[in-house]
VMD Tcl script that builds the backbone (N, CA, C; Angstrom):
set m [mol new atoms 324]
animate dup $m
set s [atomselect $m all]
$s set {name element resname resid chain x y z} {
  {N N UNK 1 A 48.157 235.306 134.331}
  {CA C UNK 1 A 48.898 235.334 133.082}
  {C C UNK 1 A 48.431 236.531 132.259}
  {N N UNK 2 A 49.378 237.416 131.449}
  {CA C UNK 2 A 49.410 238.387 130.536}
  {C C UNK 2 A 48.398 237.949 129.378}
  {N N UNK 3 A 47.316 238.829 128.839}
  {CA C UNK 3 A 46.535 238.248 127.862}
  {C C UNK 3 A 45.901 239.351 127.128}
  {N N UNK 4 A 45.829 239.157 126.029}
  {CA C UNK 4 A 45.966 239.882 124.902}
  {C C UNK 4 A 44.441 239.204 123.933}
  {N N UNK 5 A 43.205 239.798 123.610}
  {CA C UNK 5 A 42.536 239.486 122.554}
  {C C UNK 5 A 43.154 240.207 121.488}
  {N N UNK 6 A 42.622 239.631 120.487}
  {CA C UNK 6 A 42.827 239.318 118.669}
  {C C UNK 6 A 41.526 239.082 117.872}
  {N N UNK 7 A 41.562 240.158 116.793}
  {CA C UNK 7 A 39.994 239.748 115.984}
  {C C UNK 7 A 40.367 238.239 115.503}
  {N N UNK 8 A 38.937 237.695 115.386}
  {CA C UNK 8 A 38.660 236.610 115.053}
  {C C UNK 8 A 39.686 236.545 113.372}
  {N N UNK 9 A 39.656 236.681 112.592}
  {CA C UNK 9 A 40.294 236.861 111.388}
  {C C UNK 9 A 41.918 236.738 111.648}
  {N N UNK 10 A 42.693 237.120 112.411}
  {CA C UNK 10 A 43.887 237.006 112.914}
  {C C UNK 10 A 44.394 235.731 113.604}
  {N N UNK 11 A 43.073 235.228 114.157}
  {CA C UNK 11 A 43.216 233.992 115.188}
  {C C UNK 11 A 43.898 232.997 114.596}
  {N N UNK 12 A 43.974 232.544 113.320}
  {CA C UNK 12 A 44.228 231.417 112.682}
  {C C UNK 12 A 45.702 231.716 112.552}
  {N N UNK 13 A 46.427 232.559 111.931}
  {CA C UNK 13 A 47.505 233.138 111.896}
  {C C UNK 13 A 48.740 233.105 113.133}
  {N N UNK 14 A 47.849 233.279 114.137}
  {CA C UNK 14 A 48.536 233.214 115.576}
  {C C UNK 14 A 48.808 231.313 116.096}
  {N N UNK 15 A 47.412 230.921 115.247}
  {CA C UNK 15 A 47.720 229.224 115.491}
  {C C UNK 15 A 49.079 228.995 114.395}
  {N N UNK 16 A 49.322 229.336 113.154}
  {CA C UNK 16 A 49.961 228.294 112.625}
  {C C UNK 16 A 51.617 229.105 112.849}
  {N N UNK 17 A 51.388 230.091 113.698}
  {CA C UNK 17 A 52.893 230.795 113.802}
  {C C UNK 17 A 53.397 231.812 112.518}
  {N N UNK 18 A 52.449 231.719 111.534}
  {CA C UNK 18 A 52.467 232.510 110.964}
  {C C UNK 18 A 52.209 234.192 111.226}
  {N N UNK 19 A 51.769 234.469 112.301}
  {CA C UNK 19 A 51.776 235.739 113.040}
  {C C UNK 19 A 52.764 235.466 114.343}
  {N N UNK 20 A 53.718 236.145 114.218}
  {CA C UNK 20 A 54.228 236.511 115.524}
  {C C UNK 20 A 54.410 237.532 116.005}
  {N N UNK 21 A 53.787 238.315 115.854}
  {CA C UNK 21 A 53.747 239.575 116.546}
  {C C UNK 21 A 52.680 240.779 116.339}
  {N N UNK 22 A 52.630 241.445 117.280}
  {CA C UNK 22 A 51.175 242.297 117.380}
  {C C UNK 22 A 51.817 243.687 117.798}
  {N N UNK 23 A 50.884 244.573 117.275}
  {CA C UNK 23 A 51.325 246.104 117.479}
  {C C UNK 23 A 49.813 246.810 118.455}
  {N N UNK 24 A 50.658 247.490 120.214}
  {CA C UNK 24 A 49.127 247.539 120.394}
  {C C UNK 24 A 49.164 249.626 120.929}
  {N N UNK 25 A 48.231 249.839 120.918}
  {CA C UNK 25 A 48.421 251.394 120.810}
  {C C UNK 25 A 47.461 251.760 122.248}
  {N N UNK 26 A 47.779 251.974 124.000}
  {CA C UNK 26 A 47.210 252.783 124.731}
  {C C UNK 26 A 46.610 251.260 124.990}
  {N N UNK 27 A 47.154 250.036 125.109}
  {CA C UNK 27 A 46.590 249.280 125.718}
  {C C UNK 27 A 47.500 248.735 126.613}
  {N N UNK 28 A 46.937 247.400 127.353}
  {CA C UNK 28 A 47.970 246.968 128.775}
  {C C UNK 28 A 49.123 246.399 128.571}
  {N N UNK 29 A 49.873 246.562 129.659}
  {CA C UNK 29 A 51.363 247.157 128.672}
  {C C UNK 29 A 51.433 245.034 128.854}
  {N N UNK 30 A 52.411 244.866 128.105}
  {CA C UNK 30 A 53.235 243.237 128.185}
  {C C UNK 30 A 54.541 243.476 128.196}
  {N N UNK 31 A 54.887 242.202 128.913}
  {CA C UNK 31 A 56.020 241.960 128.814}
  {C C UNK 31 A 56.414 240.535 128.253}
  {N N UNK 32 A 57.591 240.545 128.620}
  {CA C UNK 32 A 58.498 239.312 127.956}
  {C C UNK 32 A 58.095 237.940 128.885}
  {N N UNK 33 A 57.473 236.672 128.862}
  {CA C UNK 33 A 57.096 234.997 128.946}
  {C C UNK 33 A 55.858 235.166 128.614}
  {N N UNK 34 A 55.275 233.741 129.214}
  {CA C UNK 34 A 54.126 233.644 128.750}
  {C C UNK 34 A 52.731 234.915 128.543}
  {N N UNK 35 A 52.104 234.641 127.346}
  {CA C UNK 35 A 50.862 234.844 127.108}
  {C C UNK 35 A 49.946 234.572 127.007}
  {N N UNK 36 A 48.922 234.814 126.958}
  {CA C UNK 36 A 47.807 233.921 126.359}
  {C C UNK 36 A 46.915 234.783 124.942}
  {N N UNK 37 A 46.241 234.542 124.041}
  {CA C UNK 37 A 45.706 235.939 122.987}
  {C C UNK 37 A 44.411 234.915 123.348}
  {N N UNK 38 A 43.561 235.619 123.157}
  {CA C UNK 38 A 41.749 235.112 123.083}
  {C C UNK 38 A 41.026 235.200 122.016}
  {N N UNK 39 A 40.555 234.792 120.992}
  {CA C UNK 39 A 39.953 235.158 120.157}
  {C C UNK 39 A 38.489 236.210 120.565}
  {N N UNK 40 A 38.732 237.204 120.248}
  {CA C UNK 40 A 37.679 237.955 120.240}
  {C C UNK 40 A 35.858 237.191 119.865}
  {N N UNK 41 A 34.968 237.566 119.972}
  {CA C UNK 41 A 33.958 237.042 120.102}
  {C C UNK 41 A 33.534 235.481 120.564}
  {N N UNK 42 A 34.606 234.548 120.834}
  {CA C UNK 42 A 34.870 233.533 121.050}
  {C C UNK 42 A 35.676 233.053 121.946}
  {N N UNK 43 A 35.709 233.398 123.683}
  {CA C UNK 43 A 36.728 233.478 124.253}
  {C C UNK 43 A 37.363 232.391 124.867}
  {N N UNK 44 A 36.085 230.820 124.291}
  {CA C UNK 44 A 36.821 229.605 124.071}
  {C C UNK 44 A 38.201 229.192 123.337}
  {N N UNK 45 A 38.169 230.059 122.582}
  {CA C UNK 45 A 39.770 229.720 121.862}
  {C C UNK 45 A 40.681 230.953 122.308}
  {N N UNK 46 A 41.765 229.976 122.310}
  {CA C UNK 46 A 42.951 230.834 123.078}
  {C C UNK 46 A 44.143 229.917 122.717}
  {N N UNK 47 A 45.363 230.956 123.105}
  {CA C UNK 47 A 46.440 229.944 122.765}
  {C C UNK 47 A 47.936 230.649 123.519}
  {N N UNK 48 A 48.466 229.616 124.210}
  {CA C UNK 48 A 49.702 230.561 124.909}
  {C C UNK 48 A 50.637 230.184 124.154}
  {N N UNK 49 A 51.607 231.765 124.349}
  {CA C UNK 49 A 52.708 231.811 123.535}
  {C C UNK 49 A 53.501 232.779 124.078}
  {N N UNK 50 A 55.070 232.270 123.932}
  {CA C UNK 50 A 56.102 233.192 124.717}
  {C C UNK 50 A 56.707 234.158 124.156}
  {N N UNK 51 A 56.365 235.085 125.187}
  {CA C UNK 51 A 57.004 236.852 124.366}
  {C C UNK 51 A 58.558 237.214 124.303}
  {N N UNK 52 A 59.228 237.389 123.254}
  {CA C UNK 52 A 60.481 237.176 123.589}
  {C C UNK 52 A 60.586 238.896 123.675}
  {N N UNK 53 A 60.046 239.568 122.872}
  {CA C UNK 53 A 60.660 240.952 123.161}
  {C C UNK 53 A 59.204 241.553 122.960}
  {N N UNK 54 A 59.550 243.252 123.502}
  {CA C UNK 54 A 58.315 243.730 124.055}
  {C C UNK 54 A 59.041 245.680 123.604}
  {N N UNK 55 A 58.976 246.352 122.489}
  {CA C UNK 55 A 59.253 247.381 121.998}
  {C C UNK 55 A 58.480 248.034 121.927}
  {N N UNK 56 A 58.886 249.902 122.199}
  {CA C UNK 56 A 57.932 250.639 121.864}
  {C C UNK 56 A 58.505 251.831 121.005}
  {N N UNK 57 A 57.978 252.207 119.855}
  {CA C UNK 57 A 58.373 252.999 118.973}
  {C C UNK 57 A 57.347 253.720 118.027}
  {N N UNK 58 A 57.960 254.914 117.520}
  {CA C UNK 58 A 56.579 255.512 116.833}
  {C C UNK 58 A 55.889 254.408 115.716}
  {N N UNK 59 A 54.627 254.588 115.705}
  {CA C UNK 59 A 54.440 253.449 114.195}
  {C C UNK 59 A 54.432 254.184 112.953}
  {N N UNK 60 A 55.066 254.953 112.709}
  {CA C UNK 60 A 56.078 254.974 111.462}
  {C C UNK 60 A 57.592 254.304 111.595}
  {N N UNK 61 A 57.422 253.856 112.095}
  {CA C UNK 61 A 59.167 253.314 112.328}
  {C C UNK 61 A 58.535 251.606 112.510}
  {N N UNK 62 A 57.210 251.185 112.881}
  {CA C UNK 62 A 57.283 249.813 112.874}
  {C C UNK 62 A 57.664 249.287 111.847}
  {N N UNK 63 A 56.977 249.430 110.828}
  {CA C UNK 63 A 56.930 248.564 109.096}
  {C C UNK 63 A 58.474 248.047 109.223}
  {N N UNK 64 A 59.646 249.375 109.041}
  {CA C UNK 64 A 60.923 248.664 109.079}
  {C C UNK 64 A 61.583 248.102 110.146}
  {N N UNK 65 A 61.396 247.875 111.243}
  {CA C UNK 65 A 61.426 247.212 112.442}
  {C C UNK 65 A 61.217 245.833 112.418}
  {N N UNK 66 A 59.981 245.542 111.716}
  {CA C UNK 66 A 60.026 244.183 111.767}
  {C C UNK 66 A 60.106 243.644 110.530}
  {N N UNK 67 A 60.514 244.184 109.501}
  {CA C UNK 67 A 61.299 244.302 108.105}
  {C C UNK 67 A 59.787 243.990 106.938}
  {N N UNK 68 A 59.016 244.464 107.602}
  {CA C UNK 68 A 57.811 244.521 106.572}
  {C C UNK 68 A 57.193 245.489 105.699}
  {N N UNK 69 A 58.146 246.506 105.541}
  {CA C UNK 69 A 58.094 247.978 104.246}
  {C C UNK 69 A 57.464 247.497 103.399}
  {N N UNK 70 A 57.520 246.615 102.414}
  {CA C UNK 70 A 56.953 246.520 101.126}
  {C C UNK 70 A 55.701 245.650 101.305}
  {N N UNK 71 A 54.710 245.482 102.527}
  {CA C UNK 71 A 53.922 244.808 102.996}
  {C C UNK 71 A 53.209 245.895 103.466}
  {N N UNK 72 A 53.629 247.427 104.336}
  {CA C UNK 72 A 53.079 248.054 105.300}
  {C C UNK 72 A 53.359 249.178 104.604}
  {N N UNK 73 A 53.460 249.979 103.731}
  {CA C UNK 73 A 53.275 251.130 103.434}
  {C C UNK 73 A 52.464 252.109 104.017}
  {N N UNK 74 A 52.894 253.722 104.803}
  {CA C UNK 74 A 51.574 253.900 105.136}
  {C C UNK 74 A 50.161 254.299 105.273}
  {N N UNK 75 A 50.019 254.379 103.992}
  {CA C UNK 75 A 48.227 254.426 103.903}
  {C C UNK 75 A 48.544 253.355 104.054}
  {N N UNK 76 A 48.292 251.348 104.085}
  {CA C UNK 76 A 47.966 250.649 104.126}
  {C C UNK 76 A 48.194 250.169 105.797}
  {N N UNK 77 A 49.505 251.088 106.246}
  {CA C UNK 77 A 49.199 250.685 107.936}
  {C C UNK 77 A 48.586 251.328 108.715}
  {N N UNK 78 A 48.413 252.706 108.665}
  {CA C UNK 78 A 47.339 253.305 109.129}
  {C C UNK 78 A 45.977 253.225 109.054}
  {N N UNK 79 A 45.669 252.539 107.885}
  {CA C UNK 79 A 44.011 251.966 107.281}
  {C C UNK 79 A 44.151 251.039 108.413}
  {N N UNK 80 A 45.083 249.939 108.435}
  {CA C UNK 80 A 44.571 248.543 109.088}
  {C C UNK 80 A 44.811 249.185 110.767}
  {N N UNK 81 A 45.696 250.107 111.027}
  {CA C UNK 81 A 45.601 250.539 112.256}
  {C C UNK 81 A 44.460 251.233 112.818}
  {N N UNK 82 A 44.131 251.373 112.092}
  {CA C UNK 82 A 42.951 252.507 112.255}
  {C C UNK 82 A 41.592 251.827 112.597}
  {N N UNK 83 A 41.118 250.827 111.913}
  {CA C UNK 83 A 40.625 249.263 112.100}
  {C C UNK 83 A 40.077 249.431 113.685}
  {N N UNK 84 A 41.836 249.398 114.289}
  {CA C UNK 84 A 41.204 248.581 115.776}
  {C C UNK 84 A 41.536 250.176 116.981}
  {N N UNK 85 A 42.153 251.025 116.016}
  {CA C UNK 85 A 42.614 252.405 116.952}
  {C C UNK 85 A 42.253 253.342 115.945}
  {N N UNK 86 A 40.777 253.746 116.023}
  {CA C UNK 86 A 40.450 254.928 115.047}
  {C C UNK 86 A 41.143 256.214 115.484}
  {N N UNK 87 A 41.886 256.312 116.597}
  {CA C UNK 87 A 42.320 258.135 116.852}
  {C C UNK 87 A 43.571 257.602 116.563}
  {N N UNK 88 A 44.281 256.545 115.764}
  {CA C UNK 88 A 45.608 256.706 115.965}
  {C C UNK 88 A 46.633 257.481 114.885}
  {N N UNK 89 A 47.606 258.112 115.523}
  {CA C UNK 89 A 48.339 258.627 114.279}
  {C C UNK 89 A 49.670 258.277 113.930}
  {N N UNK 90 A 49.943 258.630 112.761}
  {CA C UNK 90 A 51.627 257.936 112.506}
  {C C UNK 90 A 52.743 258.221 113.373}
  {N N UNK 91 A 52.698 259.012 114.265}
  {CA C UNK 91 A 53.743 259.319 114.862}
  {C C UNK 91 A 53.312 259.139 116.519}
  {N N UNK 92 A 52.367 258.563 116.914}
  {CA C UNK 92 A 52.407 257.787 118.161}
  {C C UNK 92 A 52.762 257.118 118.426}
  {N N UNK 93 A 53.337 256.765 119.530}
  {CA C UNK 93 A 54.114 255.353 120.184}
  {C C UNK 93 A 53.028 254.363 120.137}
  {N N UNK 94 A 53.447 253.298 119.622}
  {CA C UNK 94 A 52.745 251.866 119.692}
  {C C UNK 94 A 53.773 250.873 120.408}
  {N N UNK 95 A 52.998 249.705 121.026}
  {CA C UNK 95 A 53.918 248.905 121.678}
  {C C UNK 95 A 54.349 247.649 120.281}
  {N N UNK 96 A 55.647 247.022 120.091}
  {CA C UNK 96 A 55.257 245.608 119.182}
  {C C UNK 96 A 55.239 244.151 120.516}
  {N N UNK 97 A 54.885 243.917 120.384}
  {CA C UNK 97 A 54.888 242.362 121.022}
  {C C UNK 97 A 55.258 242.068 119.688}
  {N N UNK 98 A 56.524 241.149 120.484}
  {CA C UNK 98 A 56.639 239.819 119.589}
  {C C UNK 98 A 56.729 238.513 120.342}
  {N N UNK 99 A 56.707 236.987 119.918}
  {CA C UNK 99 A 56.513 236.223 120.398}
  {C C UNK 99 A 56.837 234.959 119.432}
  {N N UNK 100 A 57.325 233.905 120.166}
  {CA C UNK 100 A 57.139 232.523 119.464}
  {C C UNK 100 A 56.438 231.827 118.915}
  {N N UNK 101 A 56.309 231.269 117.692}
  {CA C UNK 101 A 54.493 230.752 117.261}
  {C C UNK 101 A 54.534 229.569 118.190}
  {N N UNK 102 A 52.975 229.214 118.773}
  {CA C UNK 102 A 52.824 228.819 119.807}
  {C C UNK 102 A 53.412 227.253 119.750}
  {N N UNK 103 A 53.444 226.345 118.298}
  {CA C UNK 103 A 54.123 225.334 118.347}
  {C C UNK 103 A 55.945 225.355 118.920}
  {N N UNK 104 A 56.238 226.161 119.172}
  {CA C UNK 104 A 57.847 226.360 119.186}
  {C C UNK 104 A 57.924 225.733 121.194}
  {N N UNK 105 A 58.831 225.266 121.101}
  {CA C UNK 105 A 59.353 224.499 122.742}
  {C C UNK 105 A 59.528 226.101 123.748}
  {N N UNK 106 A 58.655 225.996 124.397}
  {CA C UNK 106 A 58.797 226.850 125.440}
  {C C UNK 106 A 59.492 226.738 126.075}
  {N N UNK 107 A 60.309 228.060 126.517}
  {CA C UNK 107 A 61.852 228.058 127.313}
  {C C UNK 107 A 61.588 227.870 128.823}
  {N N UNK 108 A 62.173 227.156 129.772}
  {CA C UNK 108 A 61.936 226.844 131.068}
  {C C UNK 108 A 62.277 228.129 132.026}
}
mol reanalyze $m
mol bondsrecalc $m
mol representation Tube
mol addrep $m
């Protein structure tokens, strides 16, 4: 199965479905069904969840993509990008995963 860690701080977010989706830059590529994300330092917790779509676009173009402009401005997405991809720049391709919050009925 496709699997994806997540800082610990994010983990909770991904439980209540309140995160559905992740932006990842020069990492392994995903696709569309199941996942699994791991909590980073803790690789007891985990949680599967189904990828419905799997995009790649510069990340200046994410914020309005997943309609979060007035959330992601970018000094504030490049700071938090920068976080987990210190060489990254605004005009590199990033992948988005998106996905179902993990309570949602998984499709057969």
């Amino acid at each position: 199965m496709q699997t994806l860690s997540v800082v610990p701080r994010l983990f909770p977010l991904i439980l209540s479905g309140e995160k559905t989706s992740t932006i990842r830059f020069r990492e392994t590529r995903i696709e569309s069904g199941p996942m699994r994300y791991l909590c980073d330092g803790d690789r007891t917790r985990s949680v599967i969840v189904q990828v419905t779509r799997c995009t790649d676009l510069p990340l200046s173009r994410v914020a309005a993509f997943l309609g979060r402009e007035a959330d992601w401005p970018k000094e504030i997405m490049l700071e938090g990008m920068r976080e987990h991809y210190p060489d990254i720049e605004w005009d590199d391709v990033v992948q988005i995963v998106e996905h179902l919050p993990p309570a949602a009925k998984q499709p057969k």
